[in-house]
C-alpha positions in Angstrom: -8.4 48.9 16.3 -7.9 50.7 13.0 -10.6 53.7 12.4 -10.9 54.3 16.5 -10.0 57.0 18.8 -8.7 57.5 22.4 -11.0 59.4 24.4 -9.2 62.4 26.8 -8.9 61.4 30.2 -11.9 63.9 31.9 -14.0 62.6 28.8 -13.6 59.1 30.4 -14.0 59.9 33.6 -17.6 62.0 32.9 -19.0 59.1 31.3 -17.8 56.6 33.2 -19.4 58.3 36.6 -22.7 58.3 33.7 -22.8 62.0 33.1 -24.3 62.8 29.5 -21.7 64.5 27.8 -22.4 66.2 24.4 -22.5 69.5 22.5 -24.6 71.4 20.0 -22.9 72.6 16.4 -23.6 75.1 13.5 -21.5 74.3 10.3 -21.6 74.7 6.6 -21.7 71.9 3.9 -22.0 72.4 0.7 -23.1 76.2 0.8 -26.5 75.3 3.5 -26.3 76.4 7.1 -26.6 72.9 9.3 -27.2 72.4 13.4 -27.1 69.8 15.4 -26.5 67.8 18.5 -24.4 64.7 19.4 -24.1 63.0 23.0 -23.0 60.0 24.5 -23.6 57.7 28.1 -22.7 55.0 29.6 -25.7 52.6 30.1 -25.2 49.8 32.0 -22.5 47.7 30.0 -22.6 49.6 26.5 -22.1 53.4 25.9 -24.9 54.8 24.0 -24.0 57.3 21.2 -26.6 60.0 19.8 -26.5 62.4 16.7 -28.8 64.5 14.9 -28.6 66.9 12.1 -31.2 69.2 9.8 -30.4 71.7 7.6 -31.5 75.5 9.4 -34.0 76.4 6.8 -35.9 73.1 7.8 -35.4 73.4 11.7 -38.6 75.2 12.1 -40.5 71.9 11.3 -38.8 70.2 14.3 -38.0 67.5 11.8 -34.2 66.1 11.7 -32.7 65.0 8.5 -30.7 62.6 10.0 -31.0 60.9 13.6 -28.8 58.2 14.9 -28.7 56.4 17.9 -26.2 53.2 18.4 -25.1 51.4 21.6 -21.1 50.1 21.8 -19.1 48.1 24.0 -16.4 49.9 23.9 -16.2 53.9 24.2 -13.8 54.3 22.1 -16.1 52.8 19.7 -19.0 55.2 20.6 -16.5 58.3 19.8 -15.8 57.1 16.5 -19.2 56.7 15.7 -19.8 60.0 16.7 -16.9 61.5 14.7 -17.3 59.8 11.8 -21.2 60.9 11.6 -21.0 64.4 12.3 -17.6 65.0 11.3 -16.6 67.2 14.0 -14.3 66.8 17.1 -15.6 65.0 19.7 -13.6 65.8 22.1 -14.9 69.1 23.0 -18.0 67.3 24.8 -18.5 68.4 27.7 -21.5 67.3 30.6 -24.9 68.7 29.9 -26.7 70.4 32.3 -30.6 70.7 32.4 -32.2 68.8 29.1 -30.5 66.3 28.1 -30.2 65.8 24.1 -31.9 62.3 24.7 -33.7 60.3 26.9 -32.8 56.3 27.9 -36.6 56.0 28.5 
């Protein structure tokens, strides 16, 4: 499918055994620091993709500019949602240890 792209091999295999794999960024736009976190996990059938962003003058109010959360039935899907919202690579995800960036409660 036009616009997707193929996940790496240990990608797969962490979300496929239903590890949460994600990663935190810092980056610049448009002269503003921004931060922000993106993850994705296999639920069931569908692989649930998560994003957030705020600029870093406004992370003190624990408010996020932009939050996104989508489910797909395919990963490869779920990548390019991720890579297309955040812009970044998201092939450096890697398994999350401890808090998770968010909940399937």
């Amino acid at each position: 499918m036009e616009g997707q792209m193929e996940s790496p091999e240990r990608l797969r295999d962490w979300v496929e055994a239903g590890k949460q794999v994600g990663k935190d960024f810092e980056l610049e736009r448009d002269g503003e620091y921004w931060i922000g976190g993106m993850a994705l996990q296999k639920v069931r059938d569908a692989y649930v993709a998560y994003f957030w962003e705020v600029p870093e003058r406004l992370c003190a109010l624990d408010e996020y500019v932009r939050e996104e959360r989508a489910s797909f039935p395919r990963l490869e899907e779920a990548l390019s949602f991720l890579a297309r919202g955040s812009g970044l690579h998201v092939e450096h995800m890697t398994p999350l240890e401890g808090q998770k960036l968010f909940s399937l409660a």
